[in-house]
C-alpha positions, 0 to 999 in steps of 0.5 A, spaced: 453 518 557 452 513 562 459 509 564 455 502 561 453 505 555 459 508 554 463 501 554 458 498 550 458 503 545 466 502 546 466 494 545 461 494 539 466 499 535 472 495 538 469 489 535 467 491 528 475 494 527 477 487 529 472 483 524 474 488 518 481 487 521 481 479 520 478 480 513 483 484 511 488 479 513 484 474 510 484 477 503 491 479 504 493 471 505 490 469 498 493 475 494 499 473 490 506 474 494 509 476 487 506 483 487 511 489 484 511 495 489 513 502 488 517 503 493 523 500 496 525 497 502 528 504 503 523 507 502 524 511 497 520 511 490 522 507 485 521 510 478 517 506 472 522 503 467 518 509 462 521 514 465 527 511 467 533 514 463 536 509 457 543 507 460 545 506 452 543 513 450 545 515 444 547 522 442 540 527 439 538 527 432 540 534 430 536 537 424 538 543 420 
């Protein structure tokens, strides 16, 4: 491949990441800052409350 059409070839793919970039920038802006993540700052999982075990447990219901 000729060395000019390698750097056009380069500039053009260069560019396209920056356009979608900037959209996706764009797009970010005007979304609501309140948005719940599942992950922590730590970086670890955070368990929907569904599956989180009640801090109140009472005992099982035995039956028989």
């Amino acid at each position: 491949m000729p060395i000019w059409l390698r750097r056009f070839t380069f500039n053009e793919i260069k560019k396209h990441f920056e356009e979608e970039n900037e959209t996706i920038q764009n797009q970010s802006k005007g979304k609501n800052s309140n948005t719940k993540t599942v992950i922590d700052s730590d970086g670890k999982v955070k368990l929907p409350n569904l599956l989180q075990k009640p801090t109140n447990s009472k005992k099982p219901i035995k039956y028989g």
